[in-house]
VEXMAR-529584 format. One line per field, with one value per residue (C-alpha): x, y, z; residue number from 1; residue in three letters. Coordinates in steps of 0.001 Angstrom, whole numbers. Each point is the difference from the previous one (the first is absolute). Example, Ala and Ser with C-alpha at 12.3 -4.5 7.8 and 13.67 -1.06 7.14 Angstrom:
2
east = [12300_1370]
north = [-4500_3440]
up = [7800_-660]
nr = [1_2]
rest = [ala_ser]
This chain:
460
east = [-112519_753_-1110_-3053_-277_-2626_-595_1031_3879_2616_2942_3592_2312_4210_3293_339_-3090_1088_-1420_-1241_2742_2691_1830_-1060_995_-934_-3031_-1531_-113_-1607_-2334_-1204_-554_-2216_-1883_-774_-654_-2550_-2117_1201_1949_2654_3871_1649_3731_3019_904_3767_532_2192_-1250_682_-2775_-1963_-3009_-3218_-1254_-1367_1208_-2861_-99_-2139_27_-3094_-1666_2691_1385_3103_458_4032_1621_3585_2142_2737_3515_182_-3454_1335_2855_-1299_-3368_1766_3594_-114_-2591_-1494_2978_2440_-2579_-2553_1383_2710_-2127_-2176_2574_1332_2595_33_3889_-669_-3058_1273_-2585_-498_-2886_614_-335_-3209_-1974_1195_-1902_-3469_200_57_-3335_-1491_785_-1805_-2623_-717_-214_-1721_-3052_-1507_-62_-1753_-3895_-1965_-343_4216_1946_3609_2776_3449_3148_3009_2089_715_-3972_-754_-1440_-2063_-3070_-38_502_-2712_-2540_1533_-1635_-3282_343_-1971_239_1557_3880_2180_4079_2070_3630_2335_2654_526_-1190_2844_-1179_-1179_2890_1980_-2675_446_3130_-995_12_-3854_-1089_-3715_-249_357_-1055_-3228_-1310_-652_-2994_-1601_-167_-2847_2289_3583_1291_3242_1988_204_-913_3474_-1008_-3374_618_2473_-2617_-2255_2560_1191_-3639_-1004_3808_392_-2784_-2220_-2373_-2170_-527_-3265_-456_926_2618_-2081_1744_-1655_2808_-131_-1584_-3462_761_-971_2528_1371_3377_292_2251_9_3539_315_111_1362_-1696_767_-1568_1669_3539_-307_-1262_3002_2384_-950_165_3168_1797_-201_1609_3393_1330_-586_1614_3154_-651_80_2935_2036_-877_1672_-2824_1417_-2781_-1161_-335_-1936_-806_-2259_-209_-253_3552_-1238_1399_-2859_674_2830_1892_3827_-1079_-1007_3284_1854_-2394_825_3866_-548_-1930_3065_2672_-1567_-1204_2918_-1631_-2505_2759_-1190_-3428_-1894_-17_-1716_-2014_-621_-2410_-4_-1072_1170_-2879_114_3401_138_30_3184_-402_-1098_3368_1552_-2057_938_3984_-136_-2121_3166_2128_-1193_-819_3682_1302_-1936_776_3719_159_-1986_-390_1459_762_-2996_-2404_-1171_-1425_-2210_-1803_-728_-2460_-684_-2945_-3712_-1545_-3383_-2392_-66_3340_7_-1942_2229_2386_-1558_-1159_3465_1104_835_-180_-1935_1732_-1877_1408_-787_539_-3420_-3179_-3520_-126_2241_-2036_3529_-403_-3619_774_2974_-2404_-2469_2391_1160_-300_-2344_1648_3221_-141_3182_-136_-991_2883_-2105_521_-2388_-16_-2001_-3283_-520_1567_-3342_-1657_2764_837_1155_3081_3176_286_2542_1679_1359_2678_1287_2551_565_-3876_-386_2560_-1467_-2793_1311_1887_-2904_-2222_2298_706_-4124_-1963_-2177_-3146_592_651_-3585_-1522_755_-491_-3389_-947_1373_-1521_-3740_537_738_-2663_-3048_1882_434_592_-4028_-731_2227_-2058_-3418_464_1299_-2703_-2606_1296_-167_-3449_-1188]
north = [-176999_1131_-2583_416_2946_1871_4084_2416_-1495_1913_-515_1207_321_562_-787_-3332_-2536_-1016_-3629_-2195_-1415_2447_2374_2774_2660_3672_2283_-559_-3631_202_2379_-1295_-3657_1261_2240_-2997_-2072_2581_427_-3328_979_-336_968_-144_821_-834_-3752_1040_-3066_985_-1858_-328_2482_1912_-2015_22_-2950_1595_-2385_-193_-1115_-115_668_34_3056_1533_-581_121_665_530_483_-1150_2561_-564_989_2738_1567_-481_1917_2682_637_-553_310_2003_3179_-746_-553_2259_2733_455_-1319_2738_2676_-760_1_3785_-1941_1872_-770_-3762_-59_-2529_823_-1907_-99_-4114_-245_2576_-1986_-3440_1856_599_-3326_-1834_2262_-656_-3487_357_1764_-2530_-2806_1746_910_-3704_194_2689_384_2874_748_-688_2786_-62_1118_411_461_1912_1368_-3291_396_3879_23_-3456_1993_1881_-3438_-1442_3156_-295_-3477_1424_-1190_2444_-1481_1861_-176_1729_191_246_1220_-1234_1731_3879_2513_2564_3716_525_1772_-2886_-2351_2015_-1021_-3390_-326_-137_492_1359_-3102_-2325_2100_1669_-3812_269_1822_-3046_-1500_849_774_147_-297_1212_-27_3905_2828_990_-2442_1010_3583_-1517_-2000_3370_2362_-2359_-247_3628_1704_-2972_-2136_3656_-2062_2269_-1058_93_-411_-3255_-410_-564_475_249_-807_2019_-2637_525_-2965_-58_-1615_622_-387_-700_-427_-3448_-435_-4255_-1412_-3402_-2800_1467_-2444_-3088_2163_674_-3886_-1071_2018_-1461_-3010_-79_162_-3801_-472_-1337_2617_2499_-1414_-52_3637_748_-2172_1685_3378_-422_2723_2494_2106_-1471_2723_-1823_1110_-1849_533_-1643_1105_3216_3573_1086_-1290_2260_-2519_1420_3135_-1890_-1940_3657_1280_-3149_500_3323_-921_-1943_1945_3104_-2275_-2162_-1036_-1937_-2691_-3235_1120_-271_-1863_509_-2795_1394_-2924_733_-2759_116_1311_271_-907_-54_4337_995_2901_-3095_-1556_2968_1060_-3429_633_3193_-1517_-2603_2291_2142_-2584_-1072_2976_927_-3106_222_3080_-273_-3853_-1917_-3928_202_2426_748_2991_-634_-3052_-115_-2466_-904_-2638_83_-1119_-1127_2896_-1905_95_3406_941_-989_1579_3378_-1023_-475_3384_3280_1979_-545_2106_529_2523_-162_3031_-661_-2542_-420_-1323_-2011_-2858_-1045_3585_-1675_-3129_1110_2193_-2781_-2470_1485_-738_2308_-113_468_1861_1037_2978_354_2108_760_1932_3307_-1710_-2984_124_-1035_2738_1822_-2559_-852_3623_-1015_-1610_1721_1497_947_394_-3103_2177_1775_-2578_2382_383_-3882_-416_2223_-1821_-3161_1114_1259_-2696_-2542_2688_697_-358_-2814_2421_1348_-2662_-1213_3242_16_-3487_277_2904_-2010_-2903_1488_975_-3259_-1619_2114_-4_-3358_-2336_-399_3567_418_-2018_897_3237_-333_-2338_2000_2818_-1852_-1001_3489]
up = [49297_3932_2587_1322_3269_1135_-1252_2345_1174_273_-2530_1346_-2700_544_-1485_2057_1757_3269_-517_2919_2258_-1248_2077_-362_2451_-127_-345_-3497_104_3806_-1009_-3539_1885_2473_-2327_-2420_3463_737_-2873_-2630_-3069_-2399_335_-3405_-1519_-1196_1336_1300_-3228_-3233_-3029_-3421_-982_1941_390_-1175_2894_3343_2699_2773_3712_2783_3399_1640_-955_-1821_-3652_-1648_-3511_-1248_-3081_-934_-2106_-2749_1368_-2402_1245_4081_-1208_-1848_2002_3476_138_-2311_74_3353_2204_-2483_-990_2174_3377_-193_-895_2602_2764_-1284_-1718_-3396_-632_64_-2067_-2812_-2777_-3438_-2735_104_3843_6_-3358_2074_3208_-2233_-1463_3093_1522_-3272_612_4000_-1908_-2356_2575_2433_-1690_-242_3536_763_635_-313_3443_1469_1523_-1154_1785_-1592_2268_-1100_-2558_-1982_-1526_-271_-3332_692_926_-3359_-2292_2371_-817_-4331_580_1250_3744_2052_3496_2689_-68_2446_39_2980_24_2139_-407_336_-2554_-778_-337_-4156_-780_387_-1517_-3571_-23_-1256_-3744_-1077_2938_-665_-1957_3022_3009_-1652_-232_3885_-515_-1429_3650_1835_3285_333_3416_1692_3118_818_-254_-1799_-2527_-389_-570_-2616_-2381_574_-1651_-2302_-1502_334_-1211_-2686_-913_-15_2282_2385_3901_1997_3590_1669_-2457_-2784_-3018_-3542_-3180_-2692_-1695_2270_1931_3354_3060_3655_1858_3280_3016_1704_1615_401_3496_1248_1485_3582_2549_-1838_-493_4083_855_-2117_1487_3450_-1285_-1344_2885_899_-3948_268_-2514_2465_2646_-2072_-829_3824_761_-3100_1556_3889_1073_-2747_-1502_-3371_-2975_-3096_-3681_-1874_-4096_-3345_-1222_-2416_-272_735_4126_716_1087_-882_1830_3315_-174_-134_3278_1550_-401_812_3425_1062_-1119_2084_3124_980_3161_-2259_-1063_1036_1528_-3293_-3063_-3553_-1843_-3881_-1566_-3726_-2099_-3568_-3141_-3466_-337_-3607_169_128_2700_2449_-497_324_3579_1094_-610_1152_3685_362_-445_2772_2640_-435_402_3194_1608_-854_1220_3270_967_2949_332_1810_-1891_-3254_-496_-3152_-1153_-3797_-1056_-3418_844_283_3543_848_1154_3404_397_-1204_2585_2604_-1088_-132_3690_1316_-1792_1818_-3188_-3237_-2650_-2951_-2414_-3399_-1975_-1549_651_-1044_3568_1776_2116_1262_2125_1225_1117_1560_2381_60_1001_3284_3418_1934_3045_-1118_-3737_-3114_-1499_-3879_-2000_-2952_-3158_-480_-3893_1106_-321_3165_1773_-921_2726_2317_1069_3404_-1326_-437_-3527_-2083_-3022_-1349_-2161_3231_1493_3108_940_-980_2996_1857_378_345_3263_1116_-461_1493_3229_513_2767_903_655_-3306_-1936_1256_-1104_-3235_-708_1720_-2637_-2879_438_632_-3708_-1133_2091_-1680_-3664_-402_-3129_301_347_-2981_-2222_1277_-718_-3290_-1482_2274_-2081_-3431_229_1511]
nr = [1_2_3_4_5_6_7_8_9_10_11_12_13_14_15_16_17_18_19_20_21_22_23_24_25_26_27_28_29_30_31_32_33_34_35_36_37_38_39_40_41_42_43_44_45_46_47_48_49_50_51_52_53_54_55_56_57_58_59_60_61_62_63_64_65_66_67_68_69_70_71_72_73_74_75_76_77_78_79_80_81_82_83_84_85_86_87_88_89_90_91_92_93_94_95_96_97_98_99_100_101_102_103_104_105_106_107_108_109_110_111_112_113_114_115_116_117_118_119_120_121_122_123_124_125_126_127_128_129_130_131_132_133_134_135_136_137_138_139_140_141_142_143_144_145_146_147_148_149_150_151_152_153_154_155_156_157_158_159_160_161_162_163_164_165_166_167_168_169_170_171_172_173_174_175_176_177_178_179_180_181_182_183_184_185_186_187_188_189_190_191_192_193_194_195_196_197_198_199_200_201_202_203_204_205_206_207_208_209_210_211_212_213_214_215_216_217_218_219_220_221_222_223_224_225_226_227_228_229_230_231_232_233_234_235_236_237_238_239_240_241_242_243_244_245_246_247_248_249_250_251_252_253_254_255_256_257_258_259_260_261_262_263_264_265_266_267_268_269_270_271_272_273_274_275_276_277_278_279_280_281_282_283_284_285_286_287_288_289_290_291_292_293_294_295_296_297_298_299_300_301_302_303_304_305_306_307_308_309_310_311_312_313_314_315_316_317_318_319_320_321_322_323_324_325_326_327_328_329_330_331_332_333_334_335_336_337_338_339_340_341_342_343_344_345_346_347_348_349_350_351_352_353_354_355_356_357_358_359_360_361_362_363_364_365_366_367_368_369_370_371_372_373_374_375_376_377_378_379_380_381_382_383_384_385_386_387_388_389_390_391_392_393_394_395_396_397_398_399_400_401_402_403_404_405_406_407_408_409_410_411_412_413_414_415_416_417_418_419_420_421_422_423_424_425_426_427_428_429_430_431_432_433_434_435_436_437_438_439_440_441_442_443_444_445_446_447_448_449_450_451_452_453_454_455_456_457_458_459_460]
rest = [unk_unk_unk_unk_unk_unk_unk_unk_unk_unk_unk_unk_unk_unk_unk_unk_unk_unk_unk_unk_unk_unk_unk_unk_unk_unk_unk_unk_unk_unk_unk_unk_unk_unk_unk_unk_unk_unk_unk_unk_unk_unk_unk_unk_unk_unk_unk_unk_unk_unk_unk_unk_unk_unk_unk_unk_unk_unk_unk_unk_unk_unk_unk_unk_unk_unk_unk_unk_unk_unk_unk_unk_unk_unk_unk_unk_unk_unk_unk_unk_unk_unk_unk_unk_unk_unk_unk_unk_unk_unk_unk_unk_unk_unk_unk_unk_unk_unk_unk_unk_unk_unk_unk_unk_unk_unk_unk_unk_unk_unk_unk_unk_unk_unk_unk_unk_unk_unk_unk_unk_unk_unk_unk_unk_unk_unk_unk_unk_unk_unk_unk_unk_unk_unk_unk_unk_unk_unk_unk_unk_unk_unk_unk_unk_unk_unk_unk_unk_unk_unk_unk_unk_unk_unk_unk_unk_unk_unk_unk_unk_unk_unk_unk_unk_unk_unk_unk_unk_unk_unk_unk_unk_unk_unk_unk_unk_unk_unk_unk_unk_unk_unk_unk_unk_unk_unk_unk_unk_unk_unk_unk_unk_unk_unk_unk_unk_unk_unk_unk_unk_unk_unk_unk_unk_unk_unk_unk_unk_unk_unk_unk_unk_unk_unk_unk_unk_unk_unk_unk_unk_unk_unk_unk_unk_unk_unk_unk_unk_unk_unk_unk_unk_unk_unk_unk_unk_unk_unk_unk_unk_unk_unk_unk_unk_unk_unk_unk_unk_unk_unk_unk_unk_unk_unk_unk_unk_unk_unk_unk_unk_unk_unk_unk_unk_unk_unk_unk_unk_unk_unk_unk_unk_unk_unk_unk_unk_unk_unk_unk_unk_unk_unk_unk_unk_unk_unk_unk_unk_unk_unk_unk_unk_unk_unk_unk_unk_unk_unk_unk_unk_unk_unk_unk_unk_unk_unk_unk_unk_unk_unk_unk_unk_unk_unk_unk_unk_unk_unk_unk_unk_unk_unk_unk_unk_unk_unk_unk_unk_unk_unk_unk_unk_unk_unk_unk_unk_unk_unk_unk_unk_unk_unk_unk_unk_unk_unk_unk_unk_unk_unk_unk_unk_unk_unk_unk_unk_unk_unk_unk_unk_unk_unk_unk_unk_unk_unk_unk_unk_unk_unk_unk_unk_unk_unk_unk_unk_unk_unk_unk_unk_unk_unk_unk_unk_unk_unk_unk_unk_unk_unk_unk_unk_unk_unk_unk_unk_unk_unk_unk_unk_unk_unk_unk_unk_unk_unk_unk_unk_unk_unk_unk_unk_unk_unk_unk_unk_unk_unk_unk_unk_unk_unk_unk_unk_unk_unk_unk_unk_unk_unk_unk_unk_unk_unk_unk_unk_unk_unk_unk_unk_unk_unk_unk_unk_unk_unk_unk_unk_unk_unk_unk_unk_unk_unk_unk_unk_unk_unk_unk_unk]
């Protein structure tokens, strides 16, 4: 039997709880907190714990108004469920990534038996009356094991990562089989409107679903759901607060002292193919191989902390990234300068912060992203007085918000370096202007607006 709660919470489920007093940094952990804060509920998933079997206990924990329920998983489910067909399948094929899609029938039945498993252990904790939200592409068939087990509460999904176009979702064996479950959520939500137009067409060409006004969409089963657009903000008066902030923090100091008044370039990504990182080291080369005059006068900090290192294309990114660094800074550095800094560590957001502060140049390239906060907080985190410039890939989806910053394609080194020389040679008044414009965006689209109008929209 579920603890006792009151009808009418709101139940978050994802891949991973961010439990009370751990780190958690980033937007879904933020957001799903304050949410439960709000309104009292339940977060439950997977544990982050490997077992000997997947278990059949629910841990639980409280934290004022909010719940935890977790699950620990056998190694052999972890691997097949998410090494293997969410980060080998799906996360590929989701990034337009079709040549590293890594499909097999063992990883894909591991993937249903695990959201059986959620399925299973979630329904004792549901009342009649609890909204359920489901985030990402680890859980897209939960809704429709939820409904086979006659829950008929409102559940709505939200994917965080991109949606390719649906002639490039077919291209995943059994597709219909997976994707058509979506239409057992009551709303699906996405960050564009590339992405939206994406889920339409895949469900009208595909699924033979037909689409209504509003982006109400009818399966051609009769049932009755609606996608949405709801690009994900940040937290951006804490991000900005934080920022100013930092700049009493000792690490930041050292930044500036390291520096000698050269202009500070950063990146900031979980090491993934998806980030375009190999291109930005070529447009960096590129920048100072064409611009001589830049030698010693700026310097580039690449933070990439390490992920799922047990897939071999992250080893292989991760070669090919040391690789590169050394052989920019053998060909270009000086006893007294090195022109990149490649950083295979994590850093508190605070820190983080700073060190977007003290930047010149945010350069966020990836060659695709659901999102990209990094591009956010990067604005958020600057000094009004005395603003960087945002670098940002027309692939994010933020570059749908932040249209004042300088966009390009991550796969063209030369306009890459383009725009960096431009960025670190632009005016004052300028640089003011388009921060201005950029951060009035993230101001009224915040992390709260984000959420607001996503459950506003599930319980309309």
């Amino acid at each position: 039997m579920a603890p006792p709660s009151r009808a009418g919470q709101l139940i978050v489920v994802s891949n991973r709880v961010a439990l009370p007093k751990q780190t958690a940094t980033g937007g879904l952990a933020s957001a799903m907190r304050e949410a439960l804060r709000e309104r009292g509920g339940l977060w439950f998933g997977w544990s982050g714990k490997i077992a000997r079997q997947t278990a059949s206990t629910v841990h639980h924990r409280q934290d004022g108004p909010v719940r935890y329920a977790t699950i620990d998983l056998s190694r052999s489910d972890h691997d097949h469920f998410y090494d293997g067909y969410a980060n080998r399948t799906l996360w590929p094929l989701l990034h337009y990534r079709p040549d590293l899609v890594d499909y097999s029938r063992g990883h894909l039945d591991g993937y249903l038996r695990v959201n059986n498993v959620f399925a299973e252990r979630l329904i004792d904790l549901i009342e009649p009356n609890d909204t359920i939200w489901v985030n990402d592409y680890h859980l897209i068939p939960l809704a429709a094991l939820l409904r086979q087990r006659r829950i008929k509460n409102r559940i709505g999904f939200f994917l965080h990562t991109p949606l390719p176009a649906a002639g490039l979702l077919i291209a995943l064996p059994r597709h219909r089989e997976l994707l058509e479950t979506l239409s057992s959520y009551d709303l699906i939500g996405l960050h564009t409107a590339r992405d939206l137009r994406s889920l339409e067409e895949y469900f009208v060409h595909e699924t033979g679903a037909s689409l209504g006004r509003g982006h109400r969409l009818r399966s051609s089963q009769g049932r009755r759901f609606r996608a949405g657009m709801f690009p994900i903000g940040i937290d951006t008066k804490h991000v900005a607060q934080d920022a100013e902030q930092s700049e009493s923090l000792e690490e930041i100091a050292d930044l500036r002292t390291s520096l000698e008044g050269r202009a500070l370039i950063i990146g900031v990504d979980r090491l993934d193919y998806s980030k375009g990182l190999p291109q930005r080291f070529h447009a960096y080369a590129r920048l100072l191989e064409r611009a001589p005059e830049l030698h010693r006068q700026v310097s580039f900090l690449q933070i990439a902390p390490p992920s799922r290192t047990t897939v071999p294309e992250y080893r292989q990114i991760r070669r090919e990234l040391e690789r590169s660094a050394g052989h920019i800074n053998g060909l270009y550095a000086a006893p007294d300068w090195v022109p990149i800094r490649y950083v295979n560590k994590s850093f508190p957001h605070s820190v983080l912060s700073g060190y977007y502060r003290n930047a010149k140049v945010g350069l966020v390239t990836p060659m695709r992203d659901g999102m990209n906060l990094v591009a956010k907080e990067y604005v958020a985190s600057q000094d009004p007085e005395n603003p960087g410039v945002l670098v940002l890939s027309r692939f994010a989806g933020a570059a749908q918000e932040l249209t004042q910053a300088l966009l390009v394609n991550p796969a063209d080194t030369e306009e890459v370096a383009d725009a960096l020389q431009q960025a670190l040679s632009m005016p004052l008044a300028e640089r003011r202007q388009r921060w201005r414009g950029m951060m009035d965006v993230l101001e009224r689209h915040d992390i709260t607006a984000w959420r607001q109008s996503f459950l506003g929209a599930l319980a309309d």
